[in-house]
C-alpha positions in Angstrom: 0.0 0.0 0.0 2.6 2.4 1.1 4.6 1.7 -2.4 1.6 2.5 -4.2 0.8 6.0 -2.6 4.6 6.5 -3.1 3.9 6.0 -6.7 1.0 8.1 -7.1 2.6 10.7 -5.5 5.2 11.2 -8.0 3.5 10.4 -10.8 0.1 12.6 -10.4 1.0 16.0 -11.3 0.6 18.7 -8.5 -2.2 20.2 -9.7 0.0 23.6 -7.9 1.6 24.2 -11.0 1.7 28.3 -11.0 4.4 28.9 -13.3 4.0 30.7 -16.5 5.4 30.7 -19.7 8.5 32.6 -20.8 10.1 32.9 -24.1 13.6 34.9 -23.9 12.9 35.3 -20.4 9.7 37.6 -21.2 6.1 36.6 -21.0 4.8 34.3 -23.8 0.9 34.8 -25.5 0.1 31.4 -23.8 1.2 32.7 -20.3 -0.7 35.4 -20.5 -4.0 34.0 -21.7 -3.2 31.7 -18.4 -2.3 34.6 -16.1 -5.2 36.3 -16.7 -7.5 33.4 -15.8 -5.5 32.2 -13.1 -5.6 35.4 -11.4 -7.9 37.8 -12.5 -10.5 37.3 -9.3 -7.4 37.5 -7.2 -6.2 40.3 -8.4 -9.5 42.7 -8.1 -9.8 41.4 -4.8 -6.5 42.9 -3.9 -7.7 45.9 -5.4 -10.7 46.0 -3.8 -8.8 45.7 -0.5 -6.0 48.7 -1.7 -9.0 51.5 -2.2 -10.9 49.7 0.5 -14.0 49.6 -1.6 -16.0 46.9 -4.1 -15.8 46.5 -7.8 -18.9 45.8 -9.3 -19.3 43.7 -12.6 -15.9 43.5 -14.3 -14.4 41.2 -16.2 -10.8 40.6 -17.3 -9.5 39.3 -20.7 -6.4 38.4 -22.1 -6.9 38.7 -26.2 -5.1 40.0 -28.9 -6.1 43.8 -29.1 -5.4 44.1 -32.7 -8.4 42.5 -32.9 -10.6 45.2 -31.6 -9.4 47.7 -34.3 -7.0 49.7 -32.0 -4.1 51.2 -34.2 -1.5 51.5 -31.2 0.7 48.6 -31.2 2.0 49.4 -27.6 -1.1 49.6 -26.1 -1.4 47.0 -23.4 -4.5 46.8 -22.2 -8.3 48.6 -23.1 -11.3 49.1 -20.3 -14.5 49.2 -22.0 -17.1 49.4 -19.4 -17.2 46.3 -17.5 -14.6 44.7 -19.3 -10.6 45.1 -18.9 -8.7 43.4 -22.5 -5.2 42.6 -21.5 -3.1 42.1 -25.1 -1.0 39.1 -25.5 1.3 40.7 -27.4 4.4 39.6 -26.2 5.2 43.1 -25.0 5.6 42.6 -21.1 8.9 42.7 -19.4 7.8 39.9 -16.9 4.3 38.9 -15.4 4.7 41.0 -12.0 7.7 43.3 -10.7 8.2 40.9 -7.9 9.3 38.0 -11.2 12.4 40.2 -11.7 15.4 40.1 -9.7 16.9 42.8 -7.3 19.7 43.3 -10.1 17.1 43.7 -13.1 14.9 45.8 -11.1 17.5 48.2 -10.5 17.9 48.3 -14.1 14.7 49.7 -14.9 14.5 53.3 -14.5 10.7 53.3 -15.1 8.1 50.6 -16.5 4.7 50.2 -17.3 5.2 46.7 -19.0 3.9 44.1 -16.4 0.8 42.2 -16.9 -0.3 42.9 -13.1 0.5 46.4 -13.5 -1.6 46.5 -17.1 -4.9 44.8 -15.2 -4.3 47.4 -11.9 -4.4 50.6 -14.0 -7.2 49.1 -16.0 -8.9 48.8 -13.3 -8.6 51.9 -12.1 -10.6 53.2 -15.1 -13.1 50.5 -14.2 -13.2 52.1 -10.5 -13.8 55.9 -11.7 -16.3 54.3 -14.0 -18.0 53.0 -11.1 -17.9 56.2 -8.8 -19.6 58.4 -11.5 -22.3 55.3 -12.5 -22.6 55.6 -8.4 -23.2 59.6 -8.2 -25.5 60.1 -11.0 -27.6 56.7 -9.6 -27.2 56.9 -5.7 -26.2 60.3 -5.1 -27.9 61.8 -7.4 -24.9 63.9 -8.5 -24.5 65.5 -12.0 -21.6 64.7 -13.4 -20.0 66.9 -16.3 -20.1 65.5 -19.8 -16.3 65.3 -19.8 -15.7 63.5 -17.4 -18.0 60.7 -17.9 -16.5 57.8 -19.3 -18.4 56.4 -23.0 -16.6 54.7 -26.4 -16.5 58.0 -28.5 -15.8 58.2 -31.7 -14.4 62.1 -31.9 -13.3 63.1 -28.9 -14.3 67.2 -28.2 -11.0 69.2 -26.6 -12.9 69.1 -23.3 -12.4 65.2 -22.7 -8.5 66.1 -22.8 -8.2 67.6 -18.9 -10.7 64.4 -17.6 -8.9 62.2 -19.7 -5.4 62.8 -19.0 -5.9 63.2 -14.6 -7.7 59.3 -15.5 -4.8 58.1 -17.2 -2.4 59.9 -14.5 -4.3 57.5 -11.6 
């Protein structure tokens, strides 16, 4: 009996298996796809516990974004409202900052290119999203056209001061 557990033990696979896919030490499309639904809920619950408040209805993808017709080719991730699009370009330095070491951290002046980092800030535009939805409905708070967040097409020059203090969050 006891050689038989022993067996099963080493042969079964973990079923802990956490690691994701690099390719010249940078996250691959397949990693990312399985990043995304590995950790999505566990990331906007540690959001919700940074700003202490609950995000309603969103939902995190990992998908190629030249698929959705956007023209920038850097452009990590989109927030349409209720949904976050993570690309799986193969454009991120690693998955999270902590996946770098000390030495390659101290490299980095400045980056935006971590898949965590990607799904926080889209989130963040999720969370504003929410706060006005929440004033106009609850608190019965008008909210200035410009800084309401909608898929427009043209874009007048007052959207540029509501969307640029978004994108600074």
């Amino acid at each position: 009996m006891k050689k038989l557990v022993f067996i099963l033990v080493i042969l079964l696979p973990s079923g802990t298996d956490t690691d994701y896919p690099l390719k010249n030490g940078r996250p691959t499309s397949k990693g990312i796809e399985k990043y995304i639904e590995e950790k999505s809920d566990s990331l906007i619950m540690e959001y919700q516990n940074f700003v202490d408040d609950t995000l309603y209805n969103v939902w995190i993808y990992a998908d190629d974004l030249n698929d959705y017709s956007i023209d920038d080719s850097m452009e990590l991730g989109r927030y349409y409202p209720h949904e976050i699009y993570i690309t799986t370009s193969e454009l991120f330095l690693a998955y999270e900052l902590a996946d770098l070491s000390p030495e390659e951290r101290s490299l980095l002046d400045e980056s935006n290119k971590f898949v965590k980092s990607v799904v926080i800030h889209e989130l963040t535009h999720n969370y504003i999203h929410q706060i006005g939805v929440e004033m106009k409905a609850v608190d019965r708070v008008s909210i200035d056209r410009a800084y309401q967040t909608h898929i427009w097409i043209v874009r007048s020059y007052e959207t540029f001061g509501s969307v640029f203090i978004e994108e600074g969050f």
